[in-house]
C-alpha atoms as one frame of an Amber mdcrd trajectory, in Angstrom:
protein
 102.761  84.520 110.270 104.319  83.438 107.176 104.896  86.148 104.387 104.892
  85.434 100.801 103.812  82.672  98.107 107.269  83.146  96.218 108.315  79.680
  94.427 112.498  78.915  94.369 114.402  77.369  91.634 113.090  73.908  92.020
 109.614  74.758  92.541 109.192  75.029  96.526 107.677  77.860  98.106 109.603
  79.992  99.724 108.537  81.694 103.361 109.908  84.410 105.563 108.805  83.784
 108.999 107.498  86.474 111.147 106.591  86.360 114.736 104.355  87.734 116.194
 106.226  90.515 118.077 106.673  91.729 113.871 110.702  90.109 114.047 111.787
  88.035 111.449 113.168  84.867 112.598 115.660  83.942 110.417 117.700  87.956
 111.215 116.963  86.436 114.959 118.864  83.482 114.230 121.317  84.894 112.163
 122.022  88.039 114.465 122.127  85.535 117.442 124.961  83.805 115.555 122.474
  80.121 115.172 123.267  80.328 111.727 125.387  82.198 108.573 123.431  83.876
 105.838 123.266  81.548 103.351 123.532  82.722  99.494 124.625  79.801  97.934
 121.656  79.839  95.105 120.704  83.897  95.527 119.851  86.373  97.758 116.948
  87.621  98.893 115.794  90.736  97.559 113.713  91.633 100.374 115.587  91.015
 103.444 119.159  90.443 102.179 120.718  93.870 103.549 119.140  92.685 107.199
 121.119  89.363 107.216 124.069  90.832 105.851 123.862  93.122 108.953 122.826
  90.698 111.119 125.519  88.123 110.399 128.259  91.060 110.172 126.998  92.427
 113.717 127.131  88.348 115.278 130.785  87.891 113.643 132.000  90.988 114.862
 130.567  90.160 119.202 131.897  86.684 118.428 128.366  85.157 118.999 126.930
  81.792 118.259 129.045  79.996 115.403 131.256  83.111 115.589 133.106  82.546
 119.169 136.042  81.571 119.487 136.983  81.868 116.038 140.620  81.695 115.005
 141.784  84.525 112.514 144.231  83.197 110.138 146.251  85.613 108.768 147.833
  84.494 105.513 151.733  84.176 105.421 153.303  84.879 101.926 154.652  81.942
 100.201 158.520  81.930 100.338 160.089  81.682  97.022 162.392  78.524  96.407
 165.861  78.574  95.223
């Protein structure tokens, strides 16, 4: 099932996908760590909070993308004499 007949920036129609158990595929992929929410060009005002959670809750188990993930930590620049 595809939800919506909102049009983007440049025209293209935008879709949500839902399956047919009533998930919504792209918090699937996101919370499965297939992919990063994406807000380049906007957010979206339906379903943004969702992939925010989603993407905060696969970062945080390390899954997908998000294993094995080196934390930098930032050293402070030394000041030259």
């Amino acid at each position: 099932m595809r939800e919506g007949r909102e049009k983007g920036k440049y025209g293209r129609y935008l879709f949500h996908v839902i399956l047919p158990d009533g998930s919504n595929f792209a918090e699937r992929m996101i919370r499965r760590g297939y992919s990063r929410y994406f807000t380049k060009y906007g957010k979206s005002a339906r379903y943004g909070r969702l992939y925010e959670q989603a993407e905060f809750l696969a970062r945080r188990e390390g899954c997908g993308i998000w294993k094995n993930r080196v934390k930098v930590q930032r050293q402070p620049l030394k000041a030259e004499h």
